[in-house]
mmCIF file as Biopython writes it, N, C-alpha, C and O atoms, coordinates in Angstrom:
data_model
#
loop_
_atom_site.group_PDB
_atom_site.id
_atom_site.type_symbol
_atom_site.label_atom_id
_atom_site.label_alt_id
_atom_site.label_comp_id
_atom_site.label_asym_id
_atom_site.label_entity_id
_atom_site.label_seq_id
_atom_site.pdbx_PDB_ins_code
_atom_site.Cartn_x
_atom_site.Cartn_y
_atom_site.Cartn_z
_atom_site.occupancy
_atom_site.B_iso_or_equiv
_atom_site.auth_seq_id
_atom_site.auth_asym_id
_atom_site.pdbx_PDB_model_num
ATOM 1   N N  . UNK A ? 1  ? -71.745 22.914 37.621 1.0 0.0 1  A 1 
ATOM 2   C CA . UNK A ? 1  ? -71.018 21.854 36.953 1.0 0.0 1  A 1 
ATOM 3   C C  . UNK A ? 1  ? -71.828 21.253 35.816 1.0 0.0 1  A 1 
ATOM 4   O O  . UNK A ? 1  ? -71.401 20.949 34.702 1.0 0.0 1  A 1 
ATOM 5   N N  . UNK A ? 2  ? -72.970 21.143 36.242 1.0 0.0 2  A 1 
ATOM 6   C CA . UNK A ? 2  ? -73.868 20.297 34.744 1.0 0.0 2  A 1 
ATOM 7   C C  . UNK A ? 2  ? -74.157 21.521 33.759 1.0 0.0 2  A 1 
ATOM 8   O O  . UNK A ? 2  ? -74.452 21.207 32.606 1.0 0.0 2  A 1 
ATOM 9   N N  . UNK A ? 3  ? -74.111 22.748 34.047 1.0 0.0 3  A 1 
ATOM 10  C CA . UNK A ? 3  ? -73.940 23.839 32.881 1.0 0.0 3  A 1 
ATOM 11  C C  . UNK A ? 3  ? -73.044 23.366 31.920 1.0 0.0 3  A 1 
ATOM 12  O O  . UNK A ? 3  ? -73.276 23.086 30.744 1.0 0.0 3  A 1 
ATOM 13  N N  . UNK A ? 4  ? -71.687 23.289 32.727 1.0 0.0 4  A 1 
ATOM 14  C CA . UNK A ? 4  ? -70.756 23.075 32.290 1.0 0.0 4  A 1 
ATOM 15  C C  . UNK A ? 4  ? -70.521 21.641 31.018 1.0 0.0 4  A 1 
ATOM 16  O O  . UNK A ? 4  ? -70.071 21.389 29.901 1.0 0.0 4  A 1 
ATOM 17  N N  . UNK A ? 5  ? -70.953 21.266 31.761 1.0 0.0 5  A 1 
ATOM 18  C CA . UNK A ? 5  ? -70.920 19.928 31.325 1.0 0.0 5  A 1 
ATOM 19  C C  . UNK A ? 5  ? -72.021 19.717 29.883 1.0 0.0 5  A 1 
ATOM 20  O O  . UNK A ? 5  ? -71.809 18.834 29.051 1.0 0.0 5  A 1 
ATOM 21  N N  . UNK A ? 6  ? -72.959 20.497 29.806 1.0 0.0 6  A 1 
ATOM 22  C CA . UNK A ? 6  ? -74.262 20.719 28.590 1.0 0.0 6  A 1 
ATOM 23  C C  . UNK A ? 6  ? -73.550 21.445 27.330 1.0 0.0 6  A 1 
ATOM 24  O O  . UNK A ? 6  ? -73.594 21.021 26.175 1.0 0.0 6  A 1 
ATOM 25  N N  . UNK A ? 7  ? -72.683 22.974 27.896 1.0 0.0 7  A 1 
ATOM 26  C CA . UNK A ? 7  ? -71.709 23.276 26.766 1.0 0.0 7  A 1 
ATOM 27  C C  . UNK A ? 7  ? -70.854 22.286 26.482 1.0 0.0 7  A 1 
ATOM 28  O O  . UNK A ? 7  ? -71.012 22.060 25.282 1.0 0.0 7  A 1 
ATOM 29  N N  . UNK A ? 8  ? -69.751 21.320 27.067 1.0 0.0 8  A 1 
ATOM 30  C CA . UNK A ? 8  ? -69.072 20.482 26.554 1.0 0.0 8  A 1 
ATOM 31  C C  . UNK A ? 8  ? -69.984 19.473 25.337 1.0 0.0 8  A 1 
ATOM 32  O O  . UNK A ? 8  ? -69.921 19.536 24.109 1.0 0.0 8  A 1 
ATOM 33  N N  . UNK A ? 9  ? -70.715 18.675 26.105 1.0 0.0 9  A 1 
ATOM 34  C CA . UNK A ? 9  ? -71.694 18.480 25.054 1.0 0.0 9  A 1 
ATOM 35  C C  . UNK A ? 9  ? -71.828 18.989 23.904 1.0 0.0 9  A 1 
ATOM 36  O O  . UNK A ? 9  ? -71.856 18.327 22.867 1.0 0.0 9  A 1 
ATOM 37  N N  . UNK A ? 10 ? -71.967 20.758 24.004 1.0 0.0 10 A 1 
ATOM 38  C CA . UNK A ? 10 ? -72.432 21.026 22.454 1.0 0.0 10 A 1 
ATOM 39  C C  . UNK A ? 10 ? -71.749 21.256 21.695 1.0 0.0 10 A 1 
ATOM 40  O O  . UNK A ? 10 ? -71.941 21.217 20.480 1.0 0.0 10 A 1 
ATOM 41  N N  . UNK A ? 11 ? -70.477 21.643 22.468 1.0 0.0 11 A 1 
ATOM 42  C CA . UNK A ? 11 ? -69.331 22.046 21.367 1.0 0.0 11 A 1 
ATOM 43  C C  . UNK A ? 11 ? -68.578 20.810 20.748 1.0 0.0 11 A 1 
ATOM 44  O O  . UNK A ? 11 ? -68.101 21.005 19.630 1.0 0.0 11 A 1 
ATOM 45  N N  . UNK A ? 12 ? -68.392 19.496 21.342 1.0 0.0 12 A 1 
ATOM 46  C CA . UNK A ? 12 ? -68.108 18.234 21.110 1.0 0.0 12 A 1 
ATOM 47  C C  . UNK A ? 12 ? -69.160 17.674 19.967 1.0 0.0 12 A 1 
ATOM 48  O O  . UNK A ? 12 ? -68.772 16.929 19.067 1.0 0.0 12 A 1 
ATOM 49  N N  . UNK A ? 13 ? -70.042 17.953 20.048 1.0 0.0 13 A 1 
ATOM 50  C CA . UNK A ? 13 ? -70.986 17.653 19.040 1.0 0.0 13 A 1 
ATOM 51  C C  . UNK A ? 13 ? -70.824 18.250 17.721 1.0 0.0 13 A 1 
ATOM 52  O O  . UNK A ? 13 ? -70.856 17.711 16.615 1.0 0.0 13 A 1 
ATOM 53  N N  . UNK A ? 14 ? -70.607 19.728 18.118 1.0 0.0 14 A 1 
ATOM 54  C CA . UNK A ? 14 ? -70.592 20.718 16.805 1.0 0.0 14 A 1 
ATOM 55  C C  . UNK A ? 14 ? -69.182 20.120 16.304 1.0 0.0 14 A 1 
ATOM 56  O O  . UNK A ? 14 ? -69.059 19.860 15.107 1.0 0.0 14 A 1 
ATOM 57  N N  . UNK A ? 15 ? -68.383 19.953 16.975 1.0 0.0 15 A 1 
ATOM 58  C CA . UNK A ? 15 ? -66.492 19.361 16.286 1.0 0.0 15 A 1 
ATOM 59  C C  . UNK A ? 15 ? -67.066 17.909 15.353 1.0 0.0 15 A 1 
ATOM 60  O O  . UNK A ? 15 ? -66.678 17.625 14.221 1.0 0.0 15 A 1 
ATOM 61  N N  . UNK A ? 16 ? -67.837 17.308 15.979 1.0 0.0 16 A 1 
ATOM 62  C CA . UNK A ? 16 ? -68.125 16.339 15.390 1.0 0.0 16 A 1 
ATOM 63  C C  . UNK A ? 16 ? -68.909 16.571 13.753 1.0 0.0 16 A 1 
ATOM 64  O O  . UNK A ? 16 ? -68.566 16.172 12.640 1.0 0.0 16 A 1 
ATOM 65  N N  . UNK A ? 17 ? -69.724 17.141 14.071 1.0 0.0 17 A 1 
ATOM 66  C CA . UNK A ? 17 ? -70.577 17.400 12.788 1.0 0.0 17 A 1 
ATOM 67  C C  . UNK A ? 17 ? -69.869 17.926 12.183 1.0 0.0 17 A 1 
ATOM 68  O O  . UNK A ? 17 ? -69.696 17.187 11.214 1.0 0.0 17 A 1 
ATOM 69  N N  . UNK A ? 18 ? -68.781 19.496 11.973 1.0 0.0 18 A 1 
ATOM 70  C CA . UNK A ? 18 ? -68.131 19.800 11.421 1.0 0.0 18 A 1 
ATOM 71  C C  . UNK A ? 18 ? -67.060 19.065 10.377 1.0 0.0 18 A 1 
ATOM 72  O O  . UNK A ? 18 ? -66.882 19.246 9.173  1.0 0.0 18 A 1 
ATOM 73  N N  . UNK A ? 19 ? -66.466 18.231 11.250 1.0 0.0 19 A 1 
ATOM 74  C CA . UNK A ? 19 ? -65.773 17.342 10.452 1.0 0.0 19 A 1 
ATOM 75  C C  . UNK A ? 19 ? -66.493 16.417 9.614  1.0 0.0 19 A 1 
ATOM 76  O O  . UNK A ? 19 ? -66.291 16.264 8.409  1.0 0.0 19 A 1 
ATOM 77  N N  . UNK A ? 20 ? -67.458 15.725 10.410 1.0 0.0 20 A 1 
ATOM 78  C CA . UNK A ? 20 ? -68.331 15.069 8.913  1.0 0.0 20 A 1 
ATOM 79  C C  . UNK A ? 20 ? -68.885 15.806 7.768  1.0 0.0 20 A 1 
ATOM 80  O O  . UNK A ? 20 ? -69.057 15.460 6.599  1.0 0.0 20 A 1 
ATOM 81  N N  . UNK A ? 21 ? -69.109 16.846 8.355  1.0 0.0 21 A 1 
ATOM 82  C CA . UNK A ? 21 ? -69.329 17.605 6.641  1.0 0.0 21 A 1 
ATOM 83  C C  . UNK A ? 21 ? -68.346 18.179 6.048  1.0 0.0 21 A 1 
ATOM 84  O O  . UNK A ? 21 ? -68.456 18.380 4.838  1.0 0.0 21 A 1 
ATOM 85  N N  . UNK A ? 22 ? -67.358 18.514 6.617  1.0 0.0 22 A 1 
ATOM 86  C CA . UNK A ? 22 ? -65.647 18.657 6.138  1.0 0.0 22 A 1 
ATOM 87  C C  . UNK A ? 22 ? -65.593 17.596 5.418  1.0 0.0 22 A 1 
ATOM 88  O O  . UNK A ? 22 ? -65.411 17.741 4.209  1.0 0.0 22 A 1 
ATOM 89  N N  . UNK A ? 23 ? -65.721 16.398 5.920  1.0 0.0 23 A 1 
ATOM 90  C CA . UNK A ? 23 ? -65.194 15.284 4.695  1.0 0.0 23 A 1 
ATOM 91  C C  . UNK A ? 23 ? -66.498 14.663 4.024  1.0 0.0 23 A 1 
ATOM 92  O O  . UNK A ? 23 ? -66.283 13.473 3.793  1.0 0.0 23 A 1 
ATOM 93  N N  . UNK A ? 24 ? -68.227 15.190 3.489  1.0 0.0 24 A 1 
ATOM 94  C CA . UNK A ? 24 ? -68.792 15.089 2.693  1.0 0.0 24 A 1 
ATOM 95  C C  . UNK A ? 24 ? -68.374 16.290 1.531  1.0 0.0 24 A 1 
ATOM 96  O O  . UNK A ? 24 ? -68.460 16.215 0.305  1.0 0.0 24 A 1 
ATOM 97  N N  . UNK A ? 25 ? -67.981 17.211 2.226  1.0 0.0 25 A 1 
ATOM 98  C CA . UNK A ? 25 ? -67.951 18.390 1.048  1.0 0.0 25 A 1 
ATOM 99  C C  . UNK A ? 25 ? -66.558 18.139 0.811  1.0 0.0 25 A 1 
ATOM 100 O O  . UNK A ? 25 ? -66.349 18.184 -0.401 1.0 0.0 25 A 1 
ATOM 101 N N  . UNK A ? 26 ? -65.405 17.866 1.543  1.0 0.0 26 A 1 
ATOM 102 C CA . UNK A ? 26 ? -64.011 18.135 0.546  1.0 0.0 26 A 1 
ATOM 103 C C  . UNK A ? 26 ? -63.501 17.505 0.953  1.0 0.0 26 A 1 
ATOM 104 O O  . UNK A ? 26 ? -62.467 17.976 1.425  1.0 0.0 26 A 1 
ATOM 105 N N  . UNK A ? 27 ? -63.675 16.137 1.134  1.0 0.0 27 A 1 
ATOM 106 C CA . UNK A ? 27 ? -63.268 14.668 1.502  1.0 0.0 27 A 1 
ATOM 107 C C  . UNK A ? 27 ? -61.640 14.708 2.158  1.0 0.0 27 A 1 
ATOM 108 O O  . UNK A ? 27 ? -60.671 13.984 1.931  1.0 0.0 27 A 1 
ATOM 109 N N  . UNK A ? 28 ? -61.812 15.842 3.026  1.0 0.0 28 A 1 
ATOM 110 C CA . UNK A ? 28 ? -60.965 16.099 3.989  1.0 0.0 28 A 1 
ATOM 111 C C  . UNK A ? 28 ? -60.405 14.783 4.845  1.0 0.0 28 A 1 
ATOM 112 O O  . UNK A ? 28 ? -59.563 13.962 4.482  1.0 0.0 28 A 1 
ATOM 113 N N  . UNK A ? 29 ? -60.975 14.833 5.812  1.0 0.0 29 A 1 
ATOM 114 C CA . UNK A ? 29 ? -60.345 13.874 7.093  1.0 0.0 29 A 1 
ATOM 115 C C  . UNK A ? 29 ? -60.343 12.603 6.949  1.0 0.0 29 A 1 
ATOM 116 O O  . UNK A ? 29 ? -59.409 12.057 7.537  1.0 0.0 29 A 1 
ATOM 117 N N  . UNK A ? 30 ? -61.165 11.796 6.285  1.0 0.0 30 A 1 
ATOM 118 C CA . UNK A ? 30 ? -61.494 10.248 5.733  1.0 0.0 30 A 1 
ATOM 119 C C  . UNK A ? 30 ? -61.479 9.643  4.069  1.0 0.0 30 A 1 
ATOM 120 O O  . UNK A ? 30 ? -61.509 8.469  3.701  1.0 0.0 30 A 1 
ATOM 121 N N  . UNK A ? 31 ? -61.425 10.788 3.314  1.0 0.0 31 A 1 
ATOM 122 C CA . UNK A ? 31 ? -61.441 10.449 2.144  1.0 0.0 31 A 1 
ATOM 123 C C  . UNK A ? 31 ? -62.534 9.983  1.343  1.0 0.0 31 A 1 
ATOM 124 O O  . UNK A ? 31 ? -62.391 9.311  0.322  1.0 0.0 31 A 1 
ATOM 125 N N  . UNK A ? 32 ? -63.984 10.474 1.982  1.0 0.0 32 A 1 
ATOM 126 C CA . UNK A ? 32 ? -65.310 10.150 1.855  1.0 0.0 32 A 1 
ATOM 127 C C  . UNK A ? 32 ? -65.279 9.499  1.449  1.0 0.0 32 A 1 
ATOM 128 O O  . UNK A ? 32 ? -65.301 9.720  0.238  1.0 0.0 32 A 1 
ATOM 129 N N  . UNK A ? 33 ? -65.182 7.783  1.893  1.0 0.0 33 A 1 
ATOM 130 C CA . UNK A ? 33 ? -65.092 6.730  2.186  1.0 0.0 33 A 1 
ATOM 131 C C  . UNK A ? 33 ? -66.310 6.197  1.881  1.0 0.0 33 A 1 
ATOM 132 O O  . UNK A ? 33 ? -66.499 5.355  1.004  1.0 0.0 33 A 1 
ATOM 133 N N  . UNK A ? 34 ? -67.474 6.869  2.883  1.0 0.0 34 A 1 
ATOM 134 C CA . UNK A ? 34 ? -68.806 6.295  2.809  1.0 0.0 34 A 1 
ATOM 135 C C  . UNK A ? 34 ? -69.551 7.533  3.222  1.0 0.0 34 A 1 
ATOM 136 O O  . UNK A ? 34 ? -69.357 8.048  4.323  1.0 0.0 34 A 1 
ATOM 137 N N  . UNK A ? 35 ? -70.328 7.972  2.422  1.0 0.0 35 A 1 
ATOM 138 C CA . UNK A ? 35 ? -71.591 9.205  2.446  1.0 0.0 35 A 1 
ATOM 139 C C  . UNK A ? 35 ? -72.262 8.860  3.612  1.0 0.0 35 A 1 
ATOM 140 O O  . UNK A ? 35 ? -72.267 9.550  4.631  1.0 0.0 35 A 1 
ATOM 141 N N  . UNK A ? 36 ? -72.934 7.598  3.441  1.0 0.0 36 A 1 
ATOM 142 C CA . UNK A ? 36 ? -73.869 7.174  4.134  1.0 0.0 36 A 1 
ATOM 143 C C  . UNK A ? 36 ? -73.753 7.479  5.753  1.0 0.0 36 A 1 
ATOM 144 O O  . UNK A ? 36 ? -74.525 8.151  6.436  1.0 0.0 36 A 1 
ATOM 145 N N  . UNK A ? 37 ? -72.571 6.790  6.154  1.0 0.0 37 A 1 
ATOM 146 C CA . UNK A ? 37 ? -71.785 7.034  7.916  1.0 0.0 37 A 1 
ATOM 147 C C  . UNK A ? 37 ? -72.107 8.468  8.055  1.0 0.0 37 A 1 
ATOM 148 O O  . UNK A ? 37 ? -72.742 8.969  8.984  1.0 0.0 37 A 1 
ATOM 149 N N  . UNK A ? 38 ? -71.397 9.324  6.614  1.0 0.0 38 A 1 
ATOM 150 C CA . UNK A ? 38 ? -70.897 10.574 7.341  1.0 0.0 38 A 1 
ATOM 151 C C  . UNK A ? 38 ? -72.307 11.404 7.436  1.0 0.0 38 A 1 
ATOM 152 O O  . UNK A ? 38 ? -72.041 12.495 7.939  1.0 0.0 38 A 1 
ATOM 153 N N  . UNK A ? 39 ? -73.414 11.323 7.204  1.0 0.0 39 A 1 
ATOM 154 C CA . UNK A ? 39 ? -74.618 11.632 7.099  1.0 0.0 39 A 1 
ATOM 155 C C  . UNK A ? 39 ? -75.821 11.490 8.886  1.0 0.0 39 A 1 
ATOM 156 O O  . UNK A ? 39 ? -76.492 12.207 9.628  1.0 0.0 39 A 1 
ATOM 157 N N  . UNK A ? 40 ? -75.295 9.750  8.681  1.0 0.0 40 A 1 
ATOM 158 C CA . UNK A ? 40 ? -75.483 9.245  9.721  1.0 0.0 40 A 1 
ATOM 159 C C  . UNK A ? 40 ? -74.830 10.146 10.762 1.0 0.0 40 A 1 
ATOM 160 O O  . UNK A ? 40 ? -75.561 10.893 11.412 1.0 0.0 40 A 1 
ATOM 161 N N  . UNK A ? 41 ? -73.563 10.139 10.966 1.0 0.0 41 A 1 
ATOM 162 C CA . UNK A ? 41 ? -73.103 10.810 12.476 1.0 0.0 41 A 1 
ATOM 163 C C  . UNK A ? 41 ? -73.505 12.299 12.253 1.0 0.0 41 A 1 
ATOM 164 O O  . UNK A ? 41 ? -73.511 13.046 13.231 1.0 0.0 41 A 1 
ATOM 165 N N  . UNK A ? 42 ? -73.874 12.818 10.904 1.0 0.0 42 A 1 
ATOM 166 C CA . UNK A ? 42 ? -73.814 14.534 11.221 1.0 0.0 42 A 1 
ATOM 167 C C  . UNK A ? 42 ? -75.663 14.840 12.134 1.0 0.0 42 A 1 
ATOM 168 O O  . UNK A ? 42 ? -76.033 15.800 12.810 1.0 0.0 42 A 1 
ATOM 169 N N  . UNK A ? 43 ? -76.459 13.481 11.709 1.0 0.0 43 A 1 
ATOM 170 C CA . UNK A ? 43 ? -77.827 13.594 11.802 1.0 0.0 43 A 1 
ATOM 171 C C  . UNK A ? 43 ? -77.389 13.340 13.496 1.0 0.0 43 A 1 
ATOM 172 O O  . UNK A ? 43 ? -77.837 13.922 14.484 1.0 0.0 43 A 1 
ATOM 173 N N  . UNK A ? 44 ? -76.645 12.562 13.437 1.0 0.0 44 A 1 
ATOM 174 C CA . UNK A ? 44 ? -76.659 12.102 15.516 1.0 0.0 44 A 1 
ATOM 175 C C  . UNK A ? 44 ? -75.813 13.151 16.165 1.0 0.0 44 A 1 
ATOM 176 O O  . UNK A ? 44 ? -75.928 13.376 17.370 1.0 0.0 44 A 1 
ATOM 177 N N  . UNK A ? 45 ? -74.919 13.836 15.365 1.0 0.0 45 A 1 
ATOM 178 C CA . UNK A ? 45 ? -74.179 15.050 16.251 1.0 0.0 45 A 1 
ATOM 179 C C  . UNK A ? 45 ? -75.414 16.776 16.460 1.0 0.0 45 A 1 
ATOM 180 O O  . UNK A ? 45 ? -75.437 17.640 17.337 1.0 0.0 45 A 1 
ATOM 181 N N  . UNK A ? 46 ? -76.134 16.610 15.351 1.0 0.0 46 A 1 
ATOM 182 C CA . UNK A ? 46 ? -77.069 17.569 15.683 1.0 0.0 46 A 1 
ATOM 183 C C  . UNK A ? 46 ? -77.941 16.883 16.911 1.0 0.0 46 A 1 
ATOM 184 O O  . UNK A ? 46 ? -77.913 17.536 17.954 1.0 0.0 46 A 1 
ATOM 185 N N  . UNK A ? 47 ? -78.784 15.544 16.939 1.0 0.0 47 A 1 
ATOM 186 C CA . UNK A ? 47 ? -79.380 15.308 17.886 1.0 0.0 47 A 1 
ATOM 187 C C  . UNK A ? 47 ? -78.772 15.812 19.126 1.0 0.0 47 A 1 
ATOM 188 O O  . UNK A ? 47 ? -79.360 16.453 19.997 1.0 0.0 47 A 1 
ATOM 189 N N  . UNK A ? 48 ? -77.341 15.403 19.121 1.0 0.0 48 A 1 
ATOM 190 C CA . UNK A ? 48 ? -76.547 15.680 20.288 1.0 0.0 48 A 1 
ATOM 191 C C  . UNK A ? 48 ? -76.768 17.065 20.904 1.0 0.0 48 A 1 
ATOM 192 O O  . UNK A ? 48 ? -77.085 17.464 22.025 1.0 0.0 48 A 1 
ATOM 193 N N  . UNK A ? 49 ? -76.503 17.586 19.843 1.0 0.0 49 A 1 
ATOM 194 C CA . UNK A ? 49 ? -76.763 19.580 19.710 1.0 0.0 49 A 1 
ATOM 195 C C  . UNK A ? 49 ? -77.965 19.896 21.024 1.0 0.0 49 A 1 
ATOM 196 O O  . UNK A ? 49 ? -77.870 20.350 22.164 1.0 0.0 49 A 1 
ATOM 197 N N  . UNK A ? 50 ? -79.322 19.288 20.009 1.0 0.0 50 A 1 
ATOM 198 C CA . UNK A ? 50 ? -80.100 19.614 19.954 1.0 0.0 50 A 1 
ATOM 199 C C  . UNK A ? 50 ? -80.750 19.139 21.985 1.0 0.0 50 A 1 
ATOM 200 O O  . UNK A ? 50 ? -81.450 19.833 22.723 1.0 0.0 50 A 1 
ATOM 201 N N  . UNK A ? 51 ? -80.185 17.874 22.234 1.0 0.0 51 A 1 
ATOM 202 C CA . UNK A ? 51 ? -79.980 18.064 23.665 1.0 0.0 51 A 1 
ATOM 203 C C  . UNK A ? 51 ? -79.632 18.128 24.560 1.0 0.0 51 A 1 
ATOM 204 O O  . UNK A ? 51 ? -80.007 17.739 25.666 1.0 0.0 51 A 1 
ATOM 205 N N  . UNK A ? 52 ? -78.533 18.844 24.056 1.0 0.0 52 A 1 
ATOM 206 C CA . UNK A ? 52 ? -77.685 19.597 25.231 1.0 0.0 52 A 1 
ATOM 207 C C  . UNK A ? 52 ? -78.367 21.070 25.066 1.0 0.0 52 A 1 
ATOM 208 O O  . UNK A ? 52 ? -78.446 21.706 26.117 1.0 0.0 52 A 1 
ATOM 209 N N  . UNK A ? 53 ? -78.750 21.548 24.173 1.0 0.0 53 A 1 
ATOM 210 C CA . UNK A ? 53 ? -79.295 22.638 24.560 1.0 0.0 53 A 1 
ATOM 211 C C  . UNK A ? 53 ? -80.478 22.195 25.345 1.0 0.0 53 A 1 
ATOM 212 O O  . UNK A ? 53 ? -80.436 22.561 26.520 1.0 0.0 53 A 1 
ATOM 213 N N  . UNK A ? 54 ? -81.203 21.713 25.106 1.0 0.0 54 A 1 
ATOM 214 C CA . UNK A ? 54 ? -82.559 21.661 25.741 1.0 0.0 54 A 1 
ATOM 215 C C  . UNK A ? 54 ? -82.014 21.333 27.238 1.0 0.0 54 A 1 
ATOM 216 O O  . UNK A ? 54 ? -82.200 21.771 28.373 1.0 0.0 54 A 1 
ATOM 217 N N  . UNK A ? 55 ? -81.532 20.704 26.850 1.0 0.0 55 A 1 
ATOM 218 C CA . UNK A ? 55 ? -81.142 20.124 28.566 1.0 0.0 55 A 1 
ATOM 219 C C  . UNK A ? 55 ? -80.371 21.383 29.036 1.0 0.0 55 A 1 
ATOM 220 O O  . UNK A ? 55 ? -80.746 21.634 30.182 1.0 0.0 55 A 1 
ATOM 221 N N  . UNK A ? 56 ? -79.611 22.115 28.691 1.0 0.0 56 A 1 
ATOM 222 C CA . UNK A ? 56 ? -78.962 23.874 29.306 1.0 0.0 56 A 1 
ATOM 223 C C  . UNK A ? 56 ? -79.785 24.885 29.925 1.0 0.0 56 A 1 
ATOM 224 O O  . UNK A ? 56 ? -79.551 25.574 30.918 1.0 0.0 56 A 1 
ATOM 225 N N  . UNK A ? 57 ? -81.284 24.834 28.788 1.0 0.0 57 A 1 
ATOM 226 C CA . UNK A ? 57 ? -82.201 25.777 29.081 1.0 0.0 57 A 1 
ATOM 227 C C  . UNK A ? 57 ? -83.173 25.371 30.297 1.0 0.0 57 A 1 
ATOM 228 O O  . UNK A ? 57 ? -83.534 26.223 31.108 1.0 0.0 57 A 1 
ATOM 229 N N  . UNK A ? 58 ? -83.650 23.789 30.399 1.0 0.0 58 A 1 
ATOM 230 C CA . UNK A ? 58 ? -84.405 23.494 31.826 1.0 0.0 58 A 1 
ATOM 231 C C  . UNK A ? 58 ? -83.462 23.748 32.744 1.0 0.0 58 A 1 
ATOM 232 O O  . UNK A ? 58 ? -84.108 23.771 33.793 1.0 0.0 58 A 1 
ATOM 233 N N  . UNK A ? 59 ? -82.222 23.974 33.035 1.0 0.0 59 A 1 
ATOM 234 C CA . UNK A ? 59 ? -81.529 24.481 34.143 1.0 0.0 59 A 1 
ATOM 235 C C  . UNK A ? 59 ? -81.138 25.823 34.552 1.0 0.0 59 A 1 
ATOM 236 O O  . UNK A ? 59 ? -80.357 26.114 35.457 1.0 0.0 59 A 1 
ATOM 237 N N  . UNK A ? 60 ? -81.802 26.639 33.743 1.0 0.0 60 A 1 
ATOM 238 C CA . UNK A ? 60 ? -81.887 28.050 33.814 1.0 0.0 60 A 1 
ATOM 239 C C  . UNK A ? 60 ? -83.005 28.421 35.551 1.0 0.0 60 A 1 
ATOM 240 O O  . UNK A ? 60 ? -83.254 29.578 35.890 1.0 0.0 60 A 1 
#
């Protein structure tokens, strides 16, 4: 279940970042409103990334 639960994590993260750089590069979903936010959440959706993997691989 917490496997499980580490991919949800990463793929929720990656949807996230995706769309913020969807709407820095072609002011898709928000109308790049504010750079700054969308920068902000893409830097905290990689953190996100970054531990859920780590956290996937100590449960190997």
């Amino acid at each position: 279940m917490s496997k499980a639960l580490c991919w949800v994590g990463l793929i929720l993260s990656l949807i996230v970042f995706l769309i913020f750089l969807l709407d820095v590069s072609a002011a898709i979903p928000f109308g790049r409103r504010n750079i700054f936010v969308d920068v902000v959440f893409m830097v905290i959706a990689l953190l996100m990334m970054w531990m859920s993997w780590t956290t996937y691989r100590e449960q190997k």
